[in-house]
C-alpha positions as CSV (number, residue, x, y, z in Angstrom):
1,X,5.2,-13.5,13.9
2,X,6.5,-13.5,17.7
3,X,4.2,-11.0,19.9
4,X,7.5,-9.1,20.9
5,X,8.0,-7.7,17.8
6,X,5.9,-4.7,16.2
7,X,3.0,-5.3,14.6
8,X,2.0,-4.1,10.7
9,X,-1.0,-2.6,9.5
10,X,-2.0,-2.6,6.1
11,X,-4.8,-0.4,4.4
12,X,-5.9,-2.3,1.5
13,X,-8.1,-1.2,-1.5
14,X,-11.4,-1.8,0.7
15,X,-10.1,0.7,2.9
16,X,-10.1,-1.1,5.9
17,X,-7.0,-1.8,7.7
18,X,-5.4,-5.4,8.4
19,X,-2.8,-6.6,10.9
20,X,0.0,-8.9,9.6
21,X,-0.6,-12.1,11.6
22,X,2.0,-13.8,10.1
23,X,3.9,-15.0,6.6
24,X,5.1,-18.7,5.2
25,X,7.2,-19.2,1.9
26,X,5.3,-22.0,0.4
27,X,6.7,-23.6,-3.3
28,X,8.3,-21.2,-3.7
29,X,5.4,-18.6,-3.5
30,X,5.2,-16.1,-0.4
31,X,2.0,-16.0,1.2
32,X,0.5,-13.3,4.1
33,X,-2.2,-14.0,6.7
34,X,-4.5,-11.3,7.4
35,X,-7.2,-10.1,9.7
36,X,-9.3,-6.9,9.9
37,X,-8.8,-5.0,12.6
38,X,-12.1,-4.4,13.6
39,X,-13.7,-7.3,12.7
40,X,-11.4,-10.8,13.5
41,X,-13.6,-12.7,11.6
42,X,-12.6,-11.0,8.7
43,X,-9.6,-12.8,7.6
44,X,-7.5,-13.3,4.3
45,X,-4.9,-15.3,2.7
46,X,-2.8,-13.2,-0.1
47,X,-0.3,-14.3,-2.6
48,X,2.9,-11.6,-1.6
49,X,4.5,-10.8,-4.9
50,X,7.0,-7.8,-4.4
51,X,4.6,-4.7,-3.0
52,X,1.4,-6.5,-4.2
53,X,-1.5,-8.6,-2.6
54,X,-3.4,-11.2,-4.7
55,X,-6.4,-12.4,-2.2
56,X,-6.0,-16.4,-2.9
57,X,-9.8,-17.5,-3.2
58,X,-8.6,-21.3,-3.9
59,X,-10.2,-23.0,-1.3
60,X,-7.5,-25.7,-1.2
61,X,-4.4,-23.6,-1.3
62,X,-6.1,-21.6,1.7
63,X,-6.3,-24.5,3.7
64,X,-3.2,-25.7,3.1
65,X,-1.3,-22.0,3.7
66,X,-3.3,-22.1,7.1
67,X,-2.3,-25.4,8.4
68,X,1.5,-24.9,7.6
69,X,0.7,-20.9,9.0
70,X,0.4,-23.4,12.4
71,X,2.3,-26.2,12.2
72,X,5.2,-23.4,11.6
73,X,3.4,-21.6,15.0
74,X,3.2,-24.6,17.3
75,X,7.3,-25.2,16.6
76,X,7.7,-21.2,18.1
């Protein structure tokens, strides 16, 4: 997500609040990267299905959503 534009903040069902780093269509399955506000080390990747998060736990799929998340930011 370019820095220009707005950022979004989501409460989830922990109640803490997450900014919207950034989002990757991969095989055909749409895919959010999240971190906690107030604490950056607490970060997610979620499955995007219409208006609902699944938290992917899948240690491979994880890896391979972040690496695309910045091979797609290192083109930018």
């Amino acid at each position: 997500m370019p820095d220009n534009q707005e950022k979004i903040i989501l409460t989830l069902n922990d109640h803490k609040k997450y900014v919207l780093v950034d989002q990757i269509i991969l095989s055909s399955t749409e895919y959010v990267y999240l971190v906690d506000i107030e604490d950056n080390t607490n970060l997610m990747v979620c499955e995007l299905d219409g208006n609902k998060l699944t938290r992917v736990t899948d240690e491979k799929i994880v890896n391979e959503v972040l690496a695309q998340f910045l091979k797609q930011n290192q083109n930018h």
